[in-house]
N, CA, C and O atoms as CSV, one atom per row, in Angstrom:
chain,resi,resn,atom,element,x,y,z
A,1,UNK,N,N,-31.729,-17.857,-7.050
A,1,UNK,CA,C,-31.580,-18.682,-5.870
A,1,UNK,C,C,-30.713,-17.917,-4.867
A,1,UNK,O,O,-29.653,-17.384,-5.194
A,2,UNK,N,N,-31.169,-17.894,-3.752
A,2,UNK,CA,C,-30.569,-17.182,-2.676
A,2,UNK,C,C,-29.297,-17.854,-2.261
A,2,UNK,O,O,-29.528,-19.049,-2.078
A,3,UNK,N,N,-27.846,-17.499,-2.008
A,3,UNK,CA,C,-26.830,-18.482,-1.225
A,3,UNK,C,C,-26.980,-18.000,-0.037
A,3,UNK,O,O,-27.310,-16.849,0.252
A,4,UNK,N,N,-26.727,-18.921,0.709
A,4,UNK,CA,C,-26.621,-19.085,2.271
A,4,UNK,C,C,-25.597,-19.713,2.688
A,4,UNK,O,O,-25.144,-20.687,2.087
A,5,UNK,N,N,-24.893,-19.051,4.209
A,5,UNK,CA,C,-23.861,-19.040,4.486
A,5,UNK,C,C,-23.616,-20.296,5.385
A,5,UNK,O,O,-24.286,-20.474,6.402
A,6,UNK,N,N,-22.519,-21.267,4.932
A,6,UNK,CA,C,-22.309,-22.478,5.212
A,6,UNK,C,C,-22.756,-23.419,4.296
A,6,UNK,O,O,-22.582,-24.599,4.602
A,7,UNK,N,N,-23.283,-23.164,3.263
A,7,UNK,CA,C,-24.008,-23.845,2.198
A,7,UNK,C,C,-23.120,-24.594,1.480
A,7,UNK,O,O,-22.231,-23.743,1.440
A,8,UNK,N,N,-22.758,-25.330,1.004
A,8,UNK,CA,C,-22.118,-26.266,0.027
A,8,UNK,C,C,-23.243,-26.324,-1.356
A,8,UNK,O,O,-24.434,-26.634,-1.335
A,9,UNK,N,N,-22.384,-25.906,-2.537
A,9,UNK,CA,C,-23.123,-25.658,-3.724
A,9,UNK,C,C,-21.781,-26.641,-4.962
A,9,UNK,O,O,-20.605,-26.893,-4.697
A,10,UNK,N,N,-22.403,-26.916,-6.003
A,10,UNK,CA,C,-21.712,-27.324,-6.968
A,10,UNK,C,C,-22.294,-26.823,-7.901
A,10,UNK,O,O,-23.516,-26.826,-8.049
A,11,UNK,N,N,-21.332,-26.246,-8.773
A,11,UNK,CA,C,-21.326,-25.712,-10.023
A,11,UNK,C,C,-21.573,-26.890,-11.257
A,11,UNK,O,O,-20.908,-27.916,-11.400
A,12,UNK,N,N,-22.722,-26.435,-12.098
A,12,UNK,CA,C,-23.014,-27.532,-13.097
A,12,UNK,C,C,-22.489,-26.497,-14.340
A,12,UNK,O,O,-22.702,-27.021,-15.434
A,13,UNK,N,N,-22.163,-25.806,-14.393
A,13,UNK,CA,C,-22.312,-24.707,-15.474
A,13,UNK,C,C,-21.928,-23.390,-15.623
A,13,UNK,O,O,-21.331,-22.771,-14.742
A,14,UNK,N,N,-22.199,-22.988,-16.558
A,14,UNK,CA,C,-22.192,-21.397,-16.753
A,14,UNK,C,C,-23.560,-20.695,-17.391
A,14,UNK,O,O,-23.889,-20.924,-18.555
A,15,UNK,N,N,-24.016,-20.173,-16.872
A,15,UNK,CA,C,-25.087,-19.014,-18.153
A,15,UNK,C,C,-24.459,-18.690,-19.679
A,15,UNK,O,O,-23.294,-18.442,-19.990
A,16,UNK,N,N,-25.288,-18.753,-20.254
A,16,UNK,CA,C,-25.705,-18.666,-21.673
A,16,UNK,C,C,-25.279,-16.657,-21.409
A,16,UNK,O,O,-25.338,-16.198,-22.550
A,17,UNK,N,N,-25.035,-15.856,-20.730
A,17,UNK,CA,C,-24.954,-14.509,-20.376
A,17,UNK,C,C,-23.611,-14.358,-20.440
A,17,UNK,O,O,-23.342,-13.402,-21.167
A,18,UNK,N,N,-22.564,-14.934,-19.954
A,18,UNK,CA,C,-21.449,-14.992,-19.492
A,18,UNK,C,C,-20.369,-14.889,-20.724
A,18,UNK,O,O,-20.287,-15.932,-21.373
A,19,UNK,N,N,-19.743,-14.089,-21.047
A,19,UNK,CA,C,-18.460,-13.756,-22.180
A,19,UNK,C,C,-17.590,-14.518,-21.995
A,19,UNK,O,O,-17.226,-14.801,-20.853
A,20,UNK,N,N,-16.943,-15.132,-23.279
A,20,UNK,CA,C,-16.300,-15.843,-22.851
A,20,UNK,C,C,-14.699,-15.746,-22.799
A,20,UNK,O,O,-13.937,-16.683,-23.040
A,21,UNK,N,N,-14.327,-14.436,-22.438
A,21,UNK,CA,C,-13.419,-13.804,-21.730
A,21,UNK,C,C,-13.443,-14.120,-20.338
A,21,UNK,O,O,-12.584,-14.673,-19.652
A,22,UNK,N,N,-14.805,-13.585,-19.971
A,22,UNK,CA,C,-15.205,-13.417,-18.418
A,22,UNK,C,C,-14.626,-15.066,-18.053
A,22,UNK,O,O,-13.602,-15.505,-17.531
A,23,UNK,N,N,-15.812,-15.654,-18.602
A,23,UNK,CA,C,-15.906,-17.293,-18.269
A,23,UNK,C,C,-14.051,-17.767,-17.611
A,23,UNK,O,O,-13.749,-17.990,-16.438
A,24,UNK,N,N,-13.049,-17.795,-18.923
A,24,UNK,CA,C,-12.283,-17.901,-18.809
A,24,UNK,C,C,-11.141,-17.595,-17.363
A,24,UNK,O,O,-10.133,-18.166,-16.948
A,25,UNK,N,N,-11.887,-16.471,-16.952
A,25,UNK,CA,C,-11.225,-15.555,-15.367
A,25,UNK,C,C,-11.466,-16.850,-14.689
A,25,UNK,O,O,-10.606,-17.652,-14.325
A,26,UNK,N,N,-13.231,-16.983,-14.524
A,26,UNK,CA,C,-13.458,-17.773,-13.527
A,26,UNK,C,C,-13.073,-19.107,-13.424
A,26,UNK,O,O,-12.626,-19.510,-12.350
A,27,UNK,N,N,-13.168,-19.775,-14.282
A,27,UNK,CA,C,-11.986,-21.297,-14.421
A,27,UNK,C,C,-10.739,-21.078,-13.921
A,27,UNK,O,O,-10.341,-21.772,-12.985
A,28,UNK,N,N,-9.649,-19.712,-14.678
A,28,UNK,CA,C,-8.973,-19.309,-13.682
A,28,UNK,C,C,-8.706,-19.680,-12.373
A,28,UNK,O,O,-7.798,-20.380,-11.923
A,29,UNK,N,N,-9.688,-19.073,-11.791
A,29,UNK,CA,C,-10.042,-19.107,-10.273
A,29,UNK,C,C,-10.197,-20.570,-9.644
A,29,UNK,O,O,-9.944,-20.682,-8.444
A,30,UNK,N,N,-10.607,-21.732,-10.389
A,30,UNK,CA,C,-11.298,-22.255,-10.055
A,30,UNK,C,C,-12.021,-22.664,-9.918
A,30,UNK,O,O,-12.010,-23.577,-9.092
A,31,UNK,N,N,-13.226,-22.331,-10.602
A,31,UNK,CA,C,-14.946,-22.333,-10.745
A,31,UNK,C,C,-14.865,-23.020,-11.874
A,31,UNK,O,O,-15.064,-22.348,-12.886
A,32,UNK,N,N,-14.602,-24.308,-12.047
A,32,UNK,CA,C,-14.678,-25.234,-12.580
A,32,UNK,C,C,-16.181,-26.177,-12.777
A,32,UNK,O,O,-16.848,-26.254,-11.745
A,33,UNK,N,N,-16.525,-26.610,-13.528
A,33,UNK,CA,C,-18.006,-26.958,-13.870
A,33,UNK,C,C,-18.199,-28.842,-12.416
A,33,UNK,O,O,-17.514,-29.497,-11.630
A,34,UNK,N,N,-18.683,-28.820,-12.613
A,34,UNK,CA,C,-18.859,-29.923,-11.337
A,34,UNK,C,C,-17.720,-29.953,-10.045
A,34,UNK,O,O,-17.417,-30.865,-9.275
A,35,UNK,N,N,-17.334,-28.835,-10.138
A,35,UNK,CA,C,-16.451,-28.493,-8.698
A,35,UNK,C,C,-17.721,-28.069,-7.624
A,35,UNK,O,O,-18.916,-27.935,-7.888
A,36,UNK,N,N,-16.822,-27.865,-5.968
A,36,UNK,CA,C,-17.802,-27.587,-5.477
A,36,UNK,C,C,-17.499,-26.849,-4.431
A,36,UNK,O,O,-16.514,-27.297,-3.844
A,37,UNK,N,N,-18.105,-25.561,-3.792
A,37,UNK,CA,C,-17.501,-24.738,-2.983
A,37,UNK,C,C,-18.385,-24.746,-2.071
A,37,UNK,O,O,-19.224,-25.645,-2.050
A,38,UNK,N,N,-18.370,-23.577,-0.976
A,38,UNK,CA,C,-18.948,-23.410,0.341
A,38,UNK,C,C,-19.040,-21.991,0.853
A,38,UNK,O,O,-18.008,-21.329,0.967
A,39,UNK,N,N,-20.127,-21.526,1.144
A,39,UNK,CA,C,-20.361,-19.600,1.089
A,39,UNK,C,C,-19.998,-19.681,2.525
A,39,UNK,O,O,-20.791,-20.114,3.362
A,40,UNK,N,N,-18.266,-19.081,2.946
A,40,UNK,CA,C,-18.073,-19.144,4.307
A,40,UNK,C,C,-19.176,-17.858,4.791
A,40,UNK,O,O,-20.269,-18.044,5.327
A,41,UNK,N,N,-18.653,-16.716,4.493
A,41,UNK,CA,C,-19.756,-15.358,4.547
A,41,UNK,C,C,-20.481,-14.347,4.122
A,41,UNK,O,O,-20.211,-14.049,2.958
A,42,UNK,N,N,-21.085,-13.873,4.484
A,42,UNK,CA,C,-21.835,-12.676,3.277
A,42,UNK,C,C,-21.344,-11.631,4.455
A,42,UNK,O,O,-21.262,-11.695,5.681
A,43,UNK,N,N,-21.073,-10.687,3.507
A,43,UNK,CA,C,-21.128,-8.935,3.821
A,43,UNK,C,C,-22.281,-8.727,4.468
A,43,UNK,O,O,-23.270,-9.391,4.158
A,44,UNK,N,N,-22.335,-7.732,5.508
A,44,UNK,CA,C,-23.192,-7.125,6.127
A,44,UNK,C,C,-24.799,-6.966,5.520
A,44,UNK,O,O,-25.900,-7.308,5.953
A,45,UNK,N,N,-24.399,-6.369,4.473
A,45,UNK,CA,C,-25.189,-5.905,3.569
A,45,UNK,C,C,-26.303,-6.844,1.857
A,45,UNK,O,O,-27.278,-6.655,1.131
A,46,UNK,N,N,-25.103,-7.883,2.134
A,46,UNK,CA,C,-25.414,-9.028,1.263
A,46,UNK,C,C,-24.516,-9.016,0.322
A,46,UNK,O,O,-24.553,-9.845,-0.587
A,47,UNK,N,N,-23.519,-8.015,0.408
A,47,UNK,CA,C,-22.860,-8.344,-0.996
A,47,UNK,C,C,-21.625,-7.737,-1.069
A,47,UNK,O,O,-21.628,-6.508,-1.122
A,48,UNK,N,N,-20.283,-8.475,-1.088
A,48,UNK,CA,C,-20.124,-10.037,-1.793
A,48,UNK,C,C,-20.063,-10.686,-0.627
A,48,UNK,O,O,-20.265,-10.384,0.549
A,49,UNK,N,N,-19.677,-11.838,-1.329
A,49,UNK,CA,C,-19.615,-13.124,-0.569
A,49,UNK,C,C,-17.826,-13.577,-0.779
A,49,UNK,O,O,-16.954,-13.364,-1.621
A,50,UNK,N,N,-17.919,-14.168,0.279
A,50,UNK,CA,C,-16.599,-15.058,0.665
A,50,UNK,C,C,-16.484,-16.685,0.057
A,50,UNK,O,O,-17.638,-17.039,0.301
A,51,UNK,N,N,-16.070,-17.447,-0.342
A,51,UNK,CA,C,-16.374,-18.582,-0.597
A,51,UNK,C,C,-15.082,-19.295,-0.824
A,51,UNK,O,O,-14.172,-18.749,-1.448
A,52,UNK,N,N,-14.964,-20.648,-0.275
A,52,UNK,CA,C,-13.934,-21.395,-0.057
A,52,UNK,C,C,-13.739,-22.727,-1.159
A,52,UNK,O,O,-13.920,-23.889,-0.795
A,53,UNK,N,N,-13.385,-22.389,-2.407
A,53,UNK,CA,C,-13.189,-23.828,-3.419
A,53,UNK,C,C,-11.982,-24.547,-3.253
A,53,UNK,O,O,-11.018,-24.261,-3.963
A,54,UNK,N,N,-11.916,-25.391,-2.454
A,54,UNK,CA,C,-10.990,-26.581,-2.830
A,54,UNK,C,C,-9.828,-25.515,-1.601
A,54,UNK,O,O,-10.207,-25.373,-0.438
A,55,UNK,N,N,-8.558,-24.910,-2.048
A,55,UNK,CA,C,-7.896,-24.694,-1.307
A,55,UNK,C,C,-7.743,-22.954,-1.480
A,55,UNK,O,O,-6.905,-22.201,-0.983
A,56,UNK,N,N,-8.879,-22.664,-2.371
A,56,UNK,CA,C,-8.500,-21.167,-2.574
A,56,UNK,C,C,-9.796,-20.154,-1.507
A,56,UNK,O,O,-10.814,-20.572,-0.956
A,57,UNK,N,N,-9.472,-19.365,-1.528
A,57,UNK,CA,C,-10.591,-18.617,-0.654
A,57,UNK,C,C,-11.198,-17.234,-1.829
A,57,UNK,O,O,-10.398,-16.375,-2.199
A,58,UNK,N,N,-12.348,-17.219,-2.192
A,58,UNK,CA,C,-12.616,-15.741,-3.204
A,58,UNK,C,C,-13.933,-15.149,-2.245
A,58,UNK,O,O,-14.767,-15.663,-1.499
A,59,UNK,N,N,-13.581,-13.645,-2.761
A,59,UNK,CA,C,-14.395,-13.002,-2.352
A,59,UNK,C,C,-15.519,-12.515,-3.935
A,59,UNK,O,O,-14.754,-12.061,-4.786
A,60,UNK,N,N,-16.717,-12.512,-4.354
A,60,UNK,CA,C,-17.130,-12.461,-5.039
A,60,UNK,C,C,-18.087,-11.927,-5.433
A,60,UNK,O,O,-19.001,-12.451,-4.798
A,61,UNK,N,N,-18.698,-10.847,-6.408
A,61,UNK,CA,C,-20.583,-10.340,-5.878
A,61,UNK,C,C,-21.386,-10.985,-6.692
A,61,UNK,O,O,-21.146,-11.674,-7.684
A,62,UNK,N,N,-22.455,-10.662,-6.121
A,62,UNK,CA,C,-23.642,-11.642,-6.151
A,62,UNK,C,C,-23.763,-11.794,-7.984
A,62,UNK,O,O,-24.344,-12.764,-8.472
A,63,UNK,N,N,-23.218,-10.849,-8.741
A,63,UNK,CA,C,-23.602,-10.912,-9.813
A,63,UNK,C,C,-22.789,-12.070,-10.755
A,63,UNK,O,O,-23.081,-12.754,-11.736
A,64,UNK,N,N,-21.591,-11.890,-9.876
A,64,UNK,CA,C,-20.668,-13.330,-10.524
A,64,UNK,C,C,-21.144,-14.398,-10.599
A,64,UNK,O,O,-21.240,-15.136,-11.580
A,65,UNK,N,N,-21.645,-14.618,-9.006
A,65,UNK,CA,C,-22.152,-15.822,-8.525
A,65,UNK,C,C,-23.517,-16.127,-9.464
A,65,UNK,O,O,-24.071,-17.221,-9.361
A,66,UNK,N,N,-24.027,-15.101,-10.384
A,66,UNK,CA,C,-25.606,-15.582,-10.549
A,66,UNK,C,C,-25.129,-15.835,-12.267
A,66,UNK,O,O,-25.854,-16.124,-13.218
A,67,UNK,N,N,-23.266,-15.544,-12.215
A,67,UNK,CA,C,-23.506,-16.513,-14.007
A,67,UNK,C,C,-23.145,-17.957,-13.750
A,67,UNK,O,O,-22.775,-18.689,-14.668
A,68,UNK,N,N,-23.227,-18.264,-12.805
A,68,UNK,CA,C,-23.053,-20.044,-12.521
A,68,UNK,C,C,-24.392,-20.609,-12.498
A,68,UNK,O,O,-25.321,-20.046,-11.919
A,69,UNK,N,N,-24.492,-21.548,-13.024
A,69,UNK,CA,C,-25.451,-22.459,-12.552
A,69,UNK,C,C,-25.142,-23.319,-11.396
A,69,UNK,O,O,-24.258,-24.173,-11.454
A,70,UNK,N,N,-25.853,-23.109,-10.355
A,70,UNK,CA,C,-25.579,-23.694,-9.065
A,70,UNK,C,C,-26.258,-24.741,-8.656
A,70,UNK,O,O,-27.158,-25.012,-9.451
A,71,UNK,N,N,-26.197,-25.565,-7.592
A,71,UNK,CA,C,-27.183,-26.641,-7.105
A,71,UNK,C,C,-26.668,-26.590,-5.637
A,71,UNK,O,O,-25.552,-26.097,-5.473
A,72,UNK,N,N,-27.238,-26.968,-4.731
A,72,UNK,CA,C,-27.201,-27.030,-3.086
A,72,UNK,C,C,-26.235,-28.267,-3.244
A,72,UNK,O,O,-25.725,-28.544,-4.330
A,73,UNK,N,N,-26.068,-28.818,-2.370
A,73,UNK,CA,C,-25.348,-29.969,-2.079
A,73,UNK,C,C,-25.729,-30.016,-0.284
A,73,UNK,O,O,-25.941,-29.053,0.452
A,74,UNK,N,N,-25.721,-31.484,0.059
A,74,UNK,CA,C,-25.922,-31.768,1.332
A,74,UNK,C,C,-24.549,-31.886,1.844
A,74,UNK,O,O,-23.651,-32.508,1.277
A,75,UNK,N,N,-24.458,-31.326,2.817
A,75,UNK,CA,C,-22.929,-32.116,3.577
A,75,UNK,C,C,-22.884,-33.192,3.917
A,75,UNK,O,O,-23.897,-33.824,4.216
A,76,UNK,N,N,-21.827,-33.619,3.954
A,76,UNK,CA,C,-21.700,-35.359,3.976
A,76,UNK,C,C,-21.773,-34.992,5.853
A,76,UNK,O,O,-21.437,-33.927,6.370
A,77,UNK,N,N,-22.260,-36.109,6.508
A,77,UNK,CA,C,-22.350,-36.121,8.138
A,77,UNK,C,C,-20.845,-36.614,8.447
A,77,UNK,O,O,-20.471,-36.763,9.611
């Protein structure tokens, strides 16, 4: 799934791929399973991305982003 910038996404998960060392970083961070963030920007080039959870700001590459299981989310109006 492609992210797009301004997007609001919520995390349902993690991949079945993901160590669970790694895993552990990203909770860390924040990337908490039904949390929900927002792709402020992408790199020139596509990669990484910027993204704003809750009060933290990460910069991240695409490969991080693809051990989450993601879902779109609508913005509230």
């Amino acid at each position: 799934m492609p992210l797009l910038a301004r997007q609001h996404y919520q995390i349902l998960g993690f991949s079945s791929a993901v160590s669970p060392a790694y895993r552990q970083k990203l909770l860390a961070l924040g990337l908490l399973p039904g949390a929900c963030f927002q792709v402020l920007r992408i790199a020139p080039l596509g990669d990484p991305l910027q993204i704003q959870a809750g009060r933290v700001s990460l910069m991240l590459r695409k490969k991080d982003l693809a051990l989450l299981q993601l879902q779109p989310i609508a913005e509230a109006a």
